[in-house]
DRENDO-1510 file (C-alpha; in Angstrom, 1 decimal, always signed):
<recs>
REC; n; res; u; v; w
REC; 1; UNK; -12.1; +30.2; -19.2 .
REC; 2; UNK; -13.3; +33.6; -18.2 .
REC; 3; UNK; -13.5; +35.9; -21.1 .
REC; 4; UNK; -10.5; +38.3; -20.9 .
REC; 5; UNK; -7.9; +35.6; -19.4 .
REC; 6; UNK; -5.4; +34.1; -20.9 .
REC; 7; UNK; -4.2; +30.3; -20.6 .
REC; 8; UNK; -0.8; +31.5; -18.9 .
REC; 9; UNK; -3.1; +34.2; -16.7 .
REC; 10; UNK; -5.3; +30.9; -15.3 .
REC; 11; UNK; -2.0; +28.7; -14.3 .
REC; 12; UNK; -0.7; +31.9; -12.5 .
REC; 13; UNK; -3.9; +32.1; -10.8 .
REC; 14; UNK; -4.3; +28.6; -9.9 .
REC; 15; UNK; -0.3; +28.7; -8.6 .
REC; 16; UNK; -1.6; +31.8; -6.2 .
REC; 17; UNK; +0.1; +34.5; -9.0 .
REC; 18; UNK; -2.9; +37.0; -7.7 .
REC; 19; UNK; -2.3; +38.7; -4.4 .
REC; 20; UNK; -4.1; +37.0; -1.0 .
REC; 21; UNK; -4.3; +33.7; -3.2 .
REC; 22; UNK; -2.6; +30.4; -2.3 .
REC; 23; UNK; +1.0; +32.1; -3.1 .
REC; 24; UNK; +0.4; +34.1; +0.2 .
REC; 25; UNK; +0.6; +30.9; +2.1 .
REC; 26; UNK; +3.8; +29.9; +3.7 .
REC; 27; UNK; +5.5; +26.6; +2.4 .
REC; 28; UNK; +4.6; +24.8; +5.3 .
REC; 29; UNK; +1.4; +25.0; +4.9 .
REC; 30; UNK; +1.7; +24.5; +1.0 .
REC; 31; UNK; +3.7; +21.3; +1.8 .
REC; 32; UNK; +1.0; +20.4; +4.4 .
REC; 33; UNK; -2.0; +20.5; +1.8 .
REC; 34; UNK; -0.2; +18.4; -1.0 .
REC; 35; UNK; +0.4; +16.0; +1.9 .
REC; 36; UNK; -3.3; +15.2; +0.9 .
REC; 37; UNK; -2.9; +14.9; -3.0 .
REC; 38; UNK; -2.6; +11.3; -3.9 .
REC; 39; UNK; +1.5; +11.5; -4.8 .
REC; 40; UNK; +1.4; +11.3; -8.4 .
REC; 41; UNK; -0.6; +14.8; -8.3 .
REC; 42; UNK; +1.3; +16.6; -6.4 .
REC; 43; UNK; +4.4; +16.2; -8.2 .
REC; 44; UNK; +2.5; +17.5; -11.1 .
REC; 45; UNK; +2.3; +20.3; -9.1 .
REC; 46; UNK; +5.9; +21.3; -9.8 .
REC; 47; UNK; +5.0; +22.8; -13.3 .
REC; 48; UNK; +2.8; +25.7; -11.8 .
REC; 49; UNK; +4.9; +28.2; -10.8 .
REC; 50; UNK; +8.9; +28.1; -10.0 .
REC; 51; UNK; +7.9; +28.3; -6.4 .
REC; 52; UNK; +6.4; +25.0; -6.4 .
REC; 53; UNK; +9.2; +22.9; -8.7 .
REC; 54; UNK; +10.3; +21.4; -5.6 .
REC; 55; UNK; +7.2; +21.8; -2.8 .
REC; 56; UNK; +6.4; +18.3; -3.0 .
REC; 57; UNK; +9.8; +16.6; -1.9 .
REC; 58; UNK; +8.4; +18.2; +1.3 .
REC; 59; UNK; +5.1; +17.2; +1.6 .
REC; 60; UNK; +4.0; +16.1; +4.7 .
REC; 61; UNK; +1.9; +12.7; +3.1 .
REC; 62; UNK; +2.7; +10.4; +0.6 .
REC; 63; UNK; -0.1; +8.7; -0.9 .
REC; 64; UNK; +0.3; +5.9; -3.4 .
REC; 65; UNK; -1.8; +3.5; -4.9 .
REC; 66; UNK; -4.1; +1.7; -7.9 .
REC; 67; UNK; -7.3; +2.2; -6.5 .
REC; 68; UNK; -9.2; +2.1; -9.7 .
REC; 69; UNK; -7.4; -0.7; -11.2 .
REC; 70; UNK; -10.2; -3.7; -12.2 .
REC; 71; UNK; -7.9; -6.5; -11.7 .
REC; 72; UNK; -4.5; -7.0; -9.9 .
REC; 73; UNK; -1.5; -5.6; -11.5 .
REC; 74; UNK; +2.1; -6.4; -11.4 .
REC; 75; UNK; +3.9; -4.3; -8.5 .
REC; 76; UNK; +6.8; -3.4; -10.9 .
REC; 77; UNK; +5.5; +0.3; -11.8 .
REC; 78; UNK; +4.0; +1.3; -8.3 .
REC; 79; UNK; +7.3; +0.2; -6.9 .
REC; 80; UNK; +9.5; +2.2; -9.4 .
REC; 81; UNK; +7.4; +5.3; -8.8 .
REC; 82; UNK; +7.6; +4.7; -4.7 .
REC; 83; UNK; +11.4; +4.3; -5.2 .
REC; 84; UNK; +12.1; +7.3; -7.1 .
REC; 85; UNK; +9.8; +9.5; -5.0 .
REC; 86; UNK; +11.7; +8.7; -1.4 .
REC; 87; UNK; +15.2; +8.9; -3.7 .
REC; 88; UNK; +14.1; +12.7; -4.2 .
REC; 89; UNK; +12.8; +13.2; -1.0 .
REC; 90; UNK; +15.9; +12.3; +0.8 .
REC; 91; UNK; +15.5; +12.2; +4.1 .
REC; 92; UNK; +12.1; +15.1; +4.6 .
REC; 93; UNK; +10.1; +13.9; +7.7 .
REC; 94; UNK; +6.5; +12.2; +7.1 .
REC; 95; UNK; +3.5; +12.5; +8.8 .
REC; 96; UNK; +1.3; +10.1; +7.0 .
REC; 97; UNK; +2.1; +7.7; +4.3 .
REC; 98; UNK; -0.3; +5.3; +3.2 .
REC; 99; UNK; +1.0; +2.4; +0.2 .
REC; 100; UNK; -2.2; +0.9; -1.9 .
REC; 101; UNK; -2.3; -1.4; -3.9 .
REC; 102; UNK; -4.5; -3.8; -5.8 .
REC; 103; UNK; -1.8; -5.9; -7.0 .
REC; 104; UNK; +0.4; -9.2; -6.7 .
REC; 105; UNK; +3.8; -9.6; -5.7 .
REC; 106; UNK; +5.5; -10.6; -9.3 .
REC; 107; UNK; +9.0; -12.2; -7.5 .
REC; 108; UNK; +11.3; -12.0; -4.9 .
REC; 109; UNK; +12.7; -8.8; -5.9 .
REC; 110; UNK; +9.1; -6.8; -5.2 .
REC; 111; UNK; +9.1; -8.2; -2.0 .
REC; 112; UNK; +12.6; -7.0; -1.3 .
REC; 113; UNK; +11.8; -3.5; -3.0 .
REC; 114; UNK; +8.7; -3.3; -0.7 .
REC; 115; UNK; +10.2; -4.0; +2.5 .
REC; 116; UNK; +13.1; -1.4; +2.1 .
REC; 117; UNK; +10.5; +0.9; +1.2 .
REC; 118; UNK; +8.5; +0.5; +4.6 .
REC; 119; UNK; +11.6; +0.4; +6.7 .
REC; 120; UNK; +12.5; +3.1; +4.6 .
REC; 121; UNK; +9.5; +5.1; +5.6 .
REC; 122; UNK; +9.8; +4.4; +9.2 .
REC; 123; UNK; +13.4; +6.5; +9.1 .
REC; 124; UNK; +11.4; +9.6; +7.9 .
REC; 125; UNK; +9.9; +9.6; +11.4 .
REC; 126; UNK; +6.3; +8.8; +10.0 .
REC; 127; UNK; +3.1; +9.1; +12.3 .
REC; 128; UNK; +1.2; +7.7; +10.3 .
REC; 129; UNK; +2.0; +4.5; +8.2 .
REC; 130; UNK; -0.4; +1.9; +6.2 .
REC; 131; UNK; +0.8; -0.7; +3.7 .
REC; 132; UNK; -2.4; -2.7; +1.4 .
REC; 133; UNK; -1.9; -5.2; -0.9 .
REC; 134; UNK; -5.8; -6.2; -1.7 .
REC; 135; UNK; -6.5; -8.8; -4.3 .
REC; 136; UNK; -5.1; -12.2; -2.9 .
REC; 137; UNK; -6.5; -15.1; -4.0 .
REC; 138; UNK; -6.6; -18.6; -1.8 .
REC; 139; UNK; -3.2; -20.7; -2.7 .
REC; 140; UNK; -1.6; -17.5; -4.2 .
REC; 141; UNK; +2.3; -16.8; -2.0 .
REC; 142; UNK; +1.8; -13.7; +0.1 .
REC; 143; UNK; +4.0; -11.0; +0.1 .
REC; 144; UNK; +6.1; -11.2; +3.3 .
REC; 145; UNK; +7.4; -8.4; +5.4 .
REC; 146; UNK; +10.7; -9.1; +7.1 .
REC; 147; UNK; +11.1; -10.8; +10.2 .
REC; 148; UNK; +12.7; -7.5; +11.6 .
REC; 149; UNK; +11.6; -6.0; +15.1 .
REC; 150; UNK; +9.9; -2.4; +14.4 .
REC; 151; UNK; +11.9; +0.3; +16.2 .
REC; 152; UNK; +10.3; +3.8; +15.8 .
REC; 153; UNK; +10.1; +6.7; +18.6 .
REC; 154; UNK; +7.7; +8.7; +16.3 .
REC; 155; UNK; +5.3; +5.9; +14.8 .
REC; 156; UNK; +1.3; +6.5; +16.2 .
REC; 157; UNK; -0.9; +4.4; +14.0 .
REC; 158; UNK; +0.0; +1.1; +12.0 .
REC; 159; UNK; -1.9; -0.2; +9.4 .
REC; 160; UNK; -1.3; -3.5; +7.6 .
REC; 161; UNK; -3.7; -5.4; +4.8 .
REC; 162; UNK; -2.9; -8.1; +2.6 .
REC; 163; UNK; +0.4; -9.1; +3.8 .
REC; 164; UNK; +2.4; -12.1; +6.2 .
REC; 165; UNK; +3.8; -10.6; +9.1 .
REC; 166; UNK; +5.9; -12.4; +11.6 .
REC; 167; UNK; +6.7; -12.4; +15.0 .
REC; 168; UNK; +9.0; -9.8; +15.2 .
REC; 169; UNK; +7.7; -7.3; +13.9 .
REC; 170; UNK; +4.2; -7.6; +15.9 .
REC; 171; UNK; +6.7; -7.3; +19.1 .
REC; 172; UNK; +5.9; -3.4; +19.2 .
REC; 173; UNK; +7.8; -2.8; +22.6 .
REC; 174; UNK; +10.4; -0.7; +20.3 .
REC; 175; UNK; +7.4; +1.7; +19.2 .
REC; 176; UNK; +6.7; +3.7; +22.6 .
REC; 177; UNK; +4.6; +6.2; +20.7 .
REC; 178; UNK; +1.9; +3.6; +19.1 .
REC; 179; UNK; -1.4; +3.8; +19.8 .
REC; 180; UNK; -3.2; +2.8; +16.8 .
REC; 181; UNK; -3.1; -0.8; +15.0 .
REC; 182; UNK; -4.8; -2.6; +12.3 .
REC; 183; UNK; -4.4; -5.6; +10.8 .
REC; 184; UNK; -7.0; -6.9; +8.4 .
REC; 185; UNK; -6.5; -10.0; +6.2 .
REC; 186; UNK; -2.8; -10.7; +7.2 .
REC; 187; UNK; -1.3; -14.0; +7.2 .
REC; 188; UNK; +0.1; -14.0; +10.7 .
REC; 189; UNK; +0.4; -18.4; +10.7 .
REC; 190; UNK; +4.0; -18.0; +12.4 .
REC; 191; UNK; +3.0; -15.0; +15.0 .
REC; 192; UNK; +2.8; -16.1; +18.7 .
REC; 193; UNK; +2.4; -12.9; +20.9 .
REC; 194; UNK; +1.4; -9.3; +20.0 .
REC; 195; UNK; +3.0; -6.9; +22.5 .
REC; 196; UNK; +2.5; -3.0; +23.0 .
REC; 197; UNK; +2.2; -1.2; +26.2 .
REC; 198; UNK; +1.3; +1.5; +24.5 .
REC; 199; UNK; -1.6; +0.6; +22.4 .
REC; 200; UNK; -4.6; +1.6; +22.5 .
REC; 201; UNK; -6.9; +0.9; +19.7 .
REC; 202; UNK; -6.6; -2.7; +17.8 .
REC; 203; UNK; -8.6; -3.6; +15.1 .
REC; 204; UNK; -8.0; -7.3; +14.1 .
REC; 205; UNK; -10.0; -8.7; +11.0 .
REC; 206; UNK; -10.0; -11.8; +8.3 .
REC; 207; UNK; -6.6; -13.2; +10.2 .
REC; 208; UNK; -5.1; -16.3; +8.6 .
REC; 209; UNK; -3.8; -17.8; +12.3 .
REC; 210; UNK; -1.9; -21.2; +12.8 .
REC; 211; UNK; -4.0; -24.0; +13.9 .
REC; 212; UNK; -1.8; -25.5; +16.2 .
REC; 213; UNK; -2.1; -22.4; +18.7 .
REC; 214; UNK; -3.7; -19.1; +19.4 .
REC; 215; UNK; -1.7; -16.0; +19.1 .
REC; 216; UNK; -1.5; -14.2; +22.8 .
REC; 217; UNK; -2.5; -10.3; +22.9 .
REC; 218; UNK; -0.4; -8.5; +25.5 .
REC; 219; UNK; -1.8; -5.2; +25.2 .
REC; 220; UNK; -2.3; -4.1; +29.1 .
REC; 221; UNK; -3.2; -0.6; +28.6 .
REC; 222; UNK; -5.8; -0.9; +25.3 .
REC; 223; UNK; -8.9; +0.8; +25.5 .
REC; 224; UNK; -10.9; -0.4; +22.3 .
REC; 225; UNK; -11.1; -3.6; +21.1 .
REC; 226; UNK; -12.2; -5.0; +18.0 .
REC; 227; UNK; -11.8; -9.0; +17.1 .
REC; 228; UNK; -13.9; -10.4; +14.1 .
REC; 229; UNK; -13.9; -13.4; +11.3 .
REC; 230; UNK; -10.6; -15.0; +12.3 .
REC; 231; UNK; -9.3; -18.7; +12.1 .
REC; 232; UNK; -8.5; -19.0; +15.5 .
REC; 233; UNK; -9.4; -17.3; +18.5 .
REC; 234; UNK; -6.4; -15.0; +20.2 .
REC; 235; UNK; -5.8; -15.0; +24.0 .
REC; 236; UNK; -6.5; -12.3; +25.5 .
REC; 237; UNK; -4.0; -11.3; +28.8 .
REC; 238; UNK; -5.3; -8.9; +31.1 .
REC; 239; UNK; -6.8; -5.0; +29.7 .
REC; 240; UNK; -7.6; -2.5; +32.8 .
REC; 241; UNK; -8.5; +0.0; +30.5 .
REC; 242; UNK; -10.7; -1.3; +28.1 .
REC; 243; UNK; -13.4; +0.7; +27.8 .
REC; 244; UNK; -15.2; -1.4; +24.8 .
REC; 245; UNK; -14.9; -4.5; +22.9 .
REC; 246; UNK; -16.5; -5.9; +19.4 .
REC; 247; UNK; -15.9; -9.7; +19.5 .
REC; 248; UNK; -17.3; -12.0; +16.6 .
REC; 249; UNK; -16.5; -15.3; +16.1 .
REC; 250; UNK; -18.0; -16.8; +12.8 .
REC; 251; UNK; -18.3; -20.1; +10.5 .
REC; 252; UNK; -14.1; -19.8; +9.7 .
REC; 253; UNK; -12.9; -20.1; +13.0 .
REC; 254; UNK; -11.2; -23.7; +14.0 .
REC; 255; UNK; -12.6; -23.2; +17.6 .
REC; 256; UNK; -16.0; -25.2; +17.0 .
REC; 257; UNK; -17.8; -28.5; +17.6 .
REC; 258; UNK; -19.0; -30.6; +15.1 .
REC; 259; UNK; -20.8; -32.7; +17.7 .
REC; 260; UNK; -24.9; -32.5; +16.9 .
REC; 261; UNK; -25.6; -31.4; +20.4 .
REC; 262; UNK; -22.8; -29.0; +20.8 .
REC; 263; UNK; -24.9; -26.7; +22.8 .
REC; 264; UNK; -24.4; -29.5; +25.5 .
REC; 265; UNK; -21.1; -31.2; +24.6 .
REC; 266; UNK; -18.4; -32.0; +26.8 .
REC; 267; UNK; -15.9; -33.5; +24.3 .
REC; 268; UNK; -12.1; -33.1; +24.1 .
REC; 269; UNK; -12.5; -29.6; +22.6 .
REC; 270; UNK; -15.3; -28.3; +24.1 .
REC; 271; UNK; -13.8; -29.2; +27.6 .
REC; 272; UNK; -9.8; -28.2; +26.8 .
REC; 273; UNK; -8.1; -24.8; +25.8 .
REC; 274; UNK; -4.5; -23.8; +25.3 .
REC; 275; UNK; -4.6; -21.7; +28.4 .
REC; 276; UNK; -5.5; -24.9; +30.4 .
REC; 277; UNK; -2.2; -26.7; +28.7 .
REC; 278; UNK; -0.5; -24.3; +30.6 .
REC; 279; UNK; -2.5; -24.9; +34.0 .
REC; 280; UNK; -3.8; -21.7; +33.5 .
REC; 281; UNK; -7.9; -22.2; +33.8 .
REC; 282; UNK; -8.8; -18.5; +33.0 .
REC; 283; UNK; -9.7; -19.1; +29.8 .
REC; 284; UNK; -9.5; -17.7; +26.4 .
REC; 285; UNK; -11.4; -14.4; +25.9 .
REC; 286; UNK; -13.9; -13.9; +29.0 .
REC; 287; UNK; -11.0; -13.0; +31.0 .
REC; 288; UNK; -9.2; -10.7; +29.4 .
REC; 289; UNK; -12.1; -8.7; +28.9 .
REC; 290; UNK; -13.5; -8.9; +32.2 .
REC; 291; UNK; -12.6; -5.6; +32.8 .
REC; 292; UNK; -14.2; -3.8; +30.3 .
REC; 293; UNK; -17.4; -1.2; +30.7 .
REC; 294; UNK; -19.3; -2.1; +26.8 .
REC; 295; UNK; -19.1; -5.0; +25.3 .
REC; 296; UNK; -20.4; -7.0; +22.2 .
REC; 297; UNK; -20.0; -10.6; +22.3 .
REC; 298; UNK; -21.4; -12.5; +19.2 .
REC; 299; UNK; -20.7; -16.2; +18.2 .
REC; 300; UNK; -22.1; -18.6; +15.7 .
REC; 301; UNK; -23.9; -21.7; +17.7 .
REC; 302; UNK; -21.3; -24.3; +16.6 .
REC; 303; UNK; -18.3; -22.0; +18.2 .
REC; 304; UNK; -17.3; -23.4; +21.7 .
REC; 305; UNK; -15.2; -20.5; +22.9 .
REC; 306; UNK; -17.7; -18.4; +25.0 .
REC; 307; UNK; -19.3; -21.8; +26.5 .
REC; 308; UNK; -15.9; -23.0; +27.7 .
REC; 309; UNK; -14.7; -19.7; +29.2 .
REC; 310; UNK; -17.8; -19.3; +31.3 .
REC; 311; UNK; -17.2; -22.6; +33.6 .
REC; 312; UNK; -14.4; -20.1; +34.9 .
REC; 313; UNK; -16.6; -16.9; +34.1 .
REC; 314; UNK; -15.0; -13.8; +36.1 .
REC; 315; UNK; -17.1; -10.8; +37.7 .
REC; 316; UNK; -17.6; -8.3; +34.7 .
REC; 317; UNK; -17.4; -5.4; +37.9 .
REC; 318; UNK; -17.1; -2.2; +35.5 .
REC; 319; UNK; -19.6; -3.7; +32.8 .
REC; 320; UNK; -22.3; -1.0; +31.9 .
REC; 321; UNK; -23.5; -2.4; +28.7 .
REC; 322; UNK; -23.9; -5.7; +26.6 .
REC; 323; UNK; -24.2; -6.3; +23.2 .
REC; 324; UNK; -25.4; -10.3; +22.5 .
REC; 325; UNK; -26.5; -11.9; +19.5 .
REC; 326; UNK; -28.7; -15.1; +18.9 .
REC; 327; UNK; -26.0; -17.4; +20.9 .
REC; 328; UNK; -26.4; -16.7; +24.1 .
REC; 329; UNK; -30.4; -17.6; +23.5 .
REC; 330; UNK; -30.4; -21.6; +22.5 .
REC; 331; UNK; -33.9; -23.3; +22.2 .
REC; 332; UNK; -33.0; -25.7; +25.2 .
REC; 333; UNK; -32.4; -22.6; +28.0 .
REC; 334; UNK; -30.6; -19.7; +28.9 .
REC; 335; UNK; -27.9; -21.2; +30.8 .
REC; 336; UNK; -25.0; -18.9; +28.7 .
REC; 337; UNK; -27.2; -15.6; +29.2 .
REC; 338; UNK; -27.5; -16.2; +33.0 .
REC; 339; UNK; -24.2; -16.6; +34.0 .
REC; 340; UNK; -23.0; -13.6; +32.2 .
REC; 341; UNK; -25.7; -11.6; +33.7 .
REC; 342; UNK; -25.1; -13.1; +37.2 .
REC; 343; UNK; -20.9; -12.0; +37.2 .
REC; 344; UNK; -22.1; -8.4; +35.9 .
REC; 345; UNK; -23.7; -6.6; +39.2 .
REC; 346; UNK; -23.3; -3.0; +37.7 .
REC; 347; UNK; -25.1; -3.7; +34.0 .
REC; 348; UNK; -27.1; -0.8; +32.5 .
REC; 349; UNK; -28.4; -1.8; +29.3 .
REC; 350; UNK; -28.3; -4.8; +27.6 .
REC; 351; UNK; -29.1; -5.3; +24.0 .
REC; 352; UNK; -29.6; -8.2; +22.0 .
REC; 353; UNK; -29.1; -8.8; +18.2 .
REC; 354; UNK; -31.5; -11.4; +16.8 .
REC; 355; UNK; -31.3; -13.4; +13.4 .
REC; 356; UNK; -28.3; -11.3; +11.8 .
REC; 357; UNK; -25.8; -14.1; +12.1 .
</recs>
């Protein structure tokens, strides 16, 4: 401490006691900057000055979480402290709330106190809205959101981790302000479709899908796309605006052949697709993406998906560049890297990815 200050001199400085400090800031703006305080923090801030015993209820963010916890803890506390925080708030408008945590869902009653939380938290009008639970181990029950549609006039970017989401709630047609979506390691076994006309980023990684069929994306005016390390390949429906895609499919997706010469197999599920079940030969991912201008297609060898869809390959007519990886070069030819490049007359730059599979 500066010589000549006193301990109650510093907290009246640090509250903005001293003229042109933060005190000359109007509460909006206040409110705005503890927005960006992990929660806990700034309700401590209520002890600095009676201006700012209540300042927080009206913060525009609410971050919570157990970032630096070294091993899962029980939801209990986190829960308690989430609870009593919206209680105060009463009904303040959010722009950003994100819920972290590095825990495991305890009983039935956490999974009830979490879900009333996140509708909760879609009332306040958020903007902004992510729900984590990291930590889940293989054989361990996830925690399940309800099977409720999401209705939000306000909501812009979704963010789910860790969680089983249903179909409902991935039918988005009741969010016409969504843009932005993110789902990473989410069991989503029981989803079928994903719908959003209004989307226009998705992010989809480490999926637990159903085996029995691929989830359908129906997402017509997305722009960026972004598919990797998932159990099952999605269908993709139509995208006219997709300006760029990021597909991987690796060693954990169902969608492979364990014949020895897969490259040139024409068994039962190297030759048939869901799509085709429905007498729809367009199949899977080629498609969908067909209208794209920058792509990034990457496969492991044994992964039929991109060999099946190109017997019904479709003219790539806005393509401008192409990202491909060691798949699409097989010791016995270049059969896969022709007929992409033969259905993509405007291509620019093409770049290819060697040995990093």
């Amino acid at each position: 401490m500066p010589p000549g200050k006193t301990a109650k001199t510093a907290v009246q400085s640090v509250a903005g006691g001293g003229s042109g400090g933060i005190e000359s800031l109007p509460d909006g703006v206040l409110e705005h900057i503890l927005g960006f305080l992990p929660s806990p923090e700034a309700v401590r801030t209520c002890v600095l000055a009676r201006r700012w015993r209540h300042l927080w209820k009206s913060a525009t963010g609410l971050r919570v979480g157990c970032w630096d916890s070294a091993e899962p803890v029980s939801l209990e506390e986190p829960r308690s402290f989430v609870n009593h925080l919206l209680l105060l708030r009463g009904g303040a408008p959010l722009d950003t709330c994100y819920l972290k945590f590095y825990a495991r869902p305890s009983s039935h009653d956490d999974e009830s106190h979490v879900n009333l939380s996140f509708r909760h938290l879609v009332m306040c009008k958020v903007w902004v809205l992510g729900l984590s639970l990291f930590g889940h181990s293989s054989g361990e029950p996830w925690l399940e959101l309800s099977n409720l549609p999401l209705i939000s006039q306000h909501l812009v970017r979704l963010e789910l981790e860790g969680v089983q989401v249903h179909d409902s709630l991935l039918n988005l047609s009741s969010c016409p302000a969504l843009e932005h979506l993110e789902l990473y390691g989410c069991e989503l076994s029981s989803v079928k479709k994903i719908l959003s006309e209004s989307l226009k980023h998705l992010s989809i990684m480490n999926l637990v899908c159903s085996s029995d069929s691929c989830i359908r994306i129906c997402t017509p005016n997305l722009v960026w796309l972004r598919l990797e390390y998932l159990n099952r390949t999605p269908l993709l429906e139509r995208m006219p605006s997709l300006l760029k895609a990021i597909i991987r499919i690796t060693m954990g997706c169902w969608d492979n052949c364990t014949n020895a010469n897969y490259e040139t197999c024409h068994c039962e599920s190297c030759d048939s697709s869901d799509s085709m079940a429905n007498g729809n030969k367009n199949g899977v991912l080629l498609k969908g993406l067909s209208e794209a201008k920058s792509l990034a297609l990457m496969s492991e060898p044994v992964m039929f998906i991109f060999k099946r869809d190109l017997r019904w390959c479709p003219m790539f007519t806005k393509l401008k560049t192409l990202l491909l990886d060691d798949y699409w070069c097989p010791p016995d030819g270049f059969h896969a890297l022709a007929c992409i490049l033969e259905h993509s007359p405007v291509l620019e730059k093409l770049t290819f990815q060697l040995g990093e599979q």
